[in-house]
C-alpha positions, -999 to +999 in steps of 0.1 A: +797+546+126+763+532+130+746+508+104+722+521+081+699+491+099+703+506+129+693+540+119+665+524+106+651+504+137+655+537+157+636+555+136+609+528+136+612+523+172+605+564+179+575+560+146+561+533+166+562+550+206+545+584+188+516+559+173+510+545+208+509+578+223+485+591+198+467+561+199+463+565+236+453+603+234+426+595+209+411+567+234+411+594+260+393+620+236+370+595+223+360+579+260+353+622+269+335+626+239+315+599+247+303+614+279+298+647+264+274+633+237+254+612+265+250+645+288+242+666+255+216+640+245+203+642+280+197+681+276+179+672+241+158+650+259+152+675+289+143+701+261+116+678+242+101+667+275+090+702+282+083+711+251+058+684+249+045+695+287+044+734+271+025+726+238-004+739+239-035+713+235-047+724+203-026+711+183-005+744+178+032+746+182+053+751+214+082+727+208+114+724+226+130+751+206+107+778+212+131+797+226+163+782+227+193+796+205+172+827+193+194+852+206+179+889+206+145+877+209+142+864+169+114+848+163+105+815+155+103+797+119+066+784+110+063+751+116+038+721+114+024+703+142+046+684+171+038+651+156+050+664+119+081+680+131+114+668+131+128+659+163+166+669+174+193+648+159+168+635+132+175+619+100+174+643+070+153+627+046+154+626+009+142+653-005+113+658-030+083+679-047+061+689-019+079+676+015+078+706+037+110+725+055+093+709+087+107+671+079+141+691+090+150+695+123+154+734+132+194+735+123+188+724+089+161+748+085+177+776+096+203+764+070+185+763+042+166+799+050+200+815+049+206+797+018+172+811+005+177+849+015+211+844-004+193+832-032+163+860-034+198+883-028+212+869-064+246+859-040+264+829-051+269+799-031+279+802+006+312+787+023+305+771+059+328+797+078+305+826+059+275+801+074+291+804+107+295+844+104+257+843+092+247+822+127+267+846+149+291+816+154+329+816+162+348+810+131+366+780+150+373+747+128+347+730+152+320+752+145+325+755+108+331+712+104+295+713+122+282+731+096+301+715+070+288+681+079+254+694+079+260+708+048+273+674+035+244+654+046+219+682+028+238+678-002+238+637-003+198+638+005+195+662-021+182+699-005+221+716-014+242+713-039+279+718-041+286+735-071+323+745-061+338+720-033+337+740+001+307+763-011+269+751-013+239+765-027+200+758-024+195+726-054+171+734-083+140+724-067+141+737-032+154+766-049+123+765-067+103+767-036+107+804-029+109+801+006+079+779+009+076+765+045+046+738+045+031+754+015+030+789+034+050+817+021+075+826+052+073+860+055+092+862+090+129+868+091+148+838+116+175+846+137+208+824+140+209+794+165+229+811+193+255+778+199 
């Protein structure tokens, strides 16, 4: 009969050999991550660049995103001028009375104008797979932690609440806004990002 030790270091042994094989796994996700992000950030870049070559020399907006992820020909959100807007993979700031939708980069915009039609709709707070459904996204825990995170990082800066966990809302004053994209009523309707 084998010792109750014994039994014991085997079951270590095997706890041990899965933590090194995970361990191992997770190195290899992380090192392919890695080069995903760099040839990602590469396409940002390639984006901005000829958006920057595109906009016109007026000052008027043709940005990188003029018409990337607007599936069905949507239109584009009002926004300020290319040196006002937000850049991709931006900070979210803090928000306050007066700083315009545009400090956000398009993602978080399109965000918080779902939020808003929900809101004018008298709807109650939104879950992120519901945001995913909204965006024309798969319903796939990738997609829907994207959004969550966004979500998150709206909510700690102060643009969303959570008033149940899981579901967010618009908070009091953005809410308060109406809508109100650099002080000019949006009156346009903005299709989902298409990724």
């Amino acid at each position: 009969m084998p010792s109750v030790v014994g039994l014991l270091e085997q079951r270590e042994c095997a706890a041990c050999r899965r933590v090194d094989e995970l361990r191992e796994e997770a190195d290899r996700i992380q090192a392919e991550l890695a080069v995903a992000e760099r040839d990602w950030n590469e396409w940002v870049v390639a984006c901005s660049r000829v958006g920057e070559v595109l906009a016109p020399g007026d000052g008027g907006v043709a940005g990188p995103d003029l018409a990337v992820g607007l599936p069905d020909g949507g239109e584009q959100p009002v926004t300020a001028g290319a040196s006002e807007s937000a850049k991709p993979k931006s900070v979210v700031p803090v928000w306050r009375a007066g700083l315009a939708w545009s400090a956000l980069s398009v993602d978080y915009q399109r965000l918080l104008r779902v939020l808003v039609d929900r809101d004018r709709e008298g709807q109650g707070p939104l879950s992120c797979q519901e945001m995913a459904v909204c965006f024309g996204l798969e319903v796939v825990p990738a997609k829907v932690e994207a959004l969550r995170s966004k979500a998150k990082r709206m909510v700690t800066r102060g643009w969303l609440v959570e008033p149940v966990p899981g579901r967010f809302s618009l908070s009091q004053g953005v809410a308060g806004q109406g809508g109100m994209v650099n002080g000019d009523r949006q009156t346009r309707r903005v299709s989902p990002w298409g990724s």
